[in-house]
C-alpha positions as CSV (number, residue, x, y, z in Angstrom):
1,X,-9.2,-2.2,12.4
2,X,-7.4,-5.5,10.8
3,X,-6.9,-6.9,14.1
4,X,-10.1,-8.3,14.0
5,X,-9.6,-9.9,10.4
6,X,-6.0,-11.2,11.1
7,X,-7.3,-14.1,9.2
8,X,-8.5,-13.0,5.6
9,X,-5.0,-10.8,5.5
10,X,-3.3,-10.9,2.0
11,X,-0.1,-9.5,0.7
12,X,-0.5,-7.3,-2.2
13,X,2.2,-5.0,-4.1
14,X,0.9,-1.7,-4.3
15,X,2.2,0.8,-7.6
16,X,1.8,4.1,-6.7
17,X,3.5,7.6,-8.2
18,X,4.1,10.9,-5.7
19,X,5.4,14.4,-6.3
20,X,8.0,15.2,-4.2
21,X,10.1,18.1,-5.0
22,X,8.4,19.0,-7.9
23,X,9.4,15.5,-9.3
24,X,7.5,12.7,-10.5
25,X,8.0,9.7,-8.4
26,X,7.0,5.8,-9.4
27,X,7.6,3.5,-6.9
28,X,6.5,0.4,-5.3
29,X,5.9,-1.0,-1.8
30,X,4.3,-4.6,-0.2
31,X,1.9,-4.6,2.0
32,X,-0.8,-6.6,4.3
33,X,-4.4,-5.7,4.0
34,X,-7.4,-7.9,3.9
35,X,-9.2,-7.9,-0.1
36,X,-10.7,-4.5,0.1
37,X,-9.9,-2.3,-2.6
38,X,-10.8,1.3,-0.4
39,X,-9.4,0.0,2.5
40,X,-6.2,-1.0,0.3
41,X,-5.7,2.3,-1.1
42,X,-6.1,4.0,1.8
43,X,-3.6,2.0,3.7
44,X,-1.5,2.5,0.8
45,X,-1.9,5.6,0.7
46,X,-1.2,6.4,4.4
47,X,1.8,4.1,4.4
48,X,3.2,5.8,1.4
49,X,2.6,9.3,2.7
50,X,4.7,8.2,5.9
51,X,7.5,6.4,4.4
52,X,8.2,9.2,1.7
53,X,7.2,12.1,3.9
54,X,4.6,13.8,1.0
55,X,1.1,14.7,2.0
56,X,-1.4,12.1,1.7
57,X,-3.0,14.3,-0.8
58,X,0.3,13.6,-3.1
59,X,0.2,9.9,-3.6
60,X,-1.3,8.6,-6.3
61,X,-2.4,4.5,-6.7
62,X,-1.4,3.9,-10.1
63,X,-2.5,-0.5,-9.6
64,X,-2.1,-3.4,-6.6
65,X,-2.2,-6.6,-7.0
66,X,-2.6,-10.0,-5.0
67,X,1.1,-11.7,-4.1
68,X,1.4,-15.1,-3.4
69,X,2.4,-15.9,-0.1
70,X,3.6,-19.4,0.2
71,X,3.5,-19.2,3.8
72,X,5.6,-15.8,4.3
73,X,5.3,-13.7,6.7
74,X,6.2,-9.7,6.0
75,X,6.7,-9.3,10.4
């Protein structure tokens, strides 16, 4: 769905919080998405479900906001 907006792509670091184990996680990850709230959470949210192996239903996206790029690329 972004490959068609490779263009407006912006880097954003997303603060989320899981349970995992019956523990309270806070974490954050970096990520590409174009300057859609909804679609950033649920990016976020499916990224963050992946990498920390939780259900989807688990993550919680406590705040995300724009990173300055300078030209960086995250590939």
């Amino acid at each position: 769905m972004l490959k068609n907006k490779v263009g407006k792509l912006k880097i954003f670091k997303v603060d989320y919080s899981i349970l995992k184990n019956n523990k309270i996680i806070n974490n954050s990850i970096v990520m590409q998405s174009i300057n859609d709230p909804d679609e950033i959470v649920r990016l976020a949210k499916l990224d963050i479900s992946t990498k920390e192996r939780v259900f989807i239903q688990n993550v919680k996206i406590l705040r995300f906001k724009s990173v300055p790029s300078h030209g960086h690329n995250l590939e």
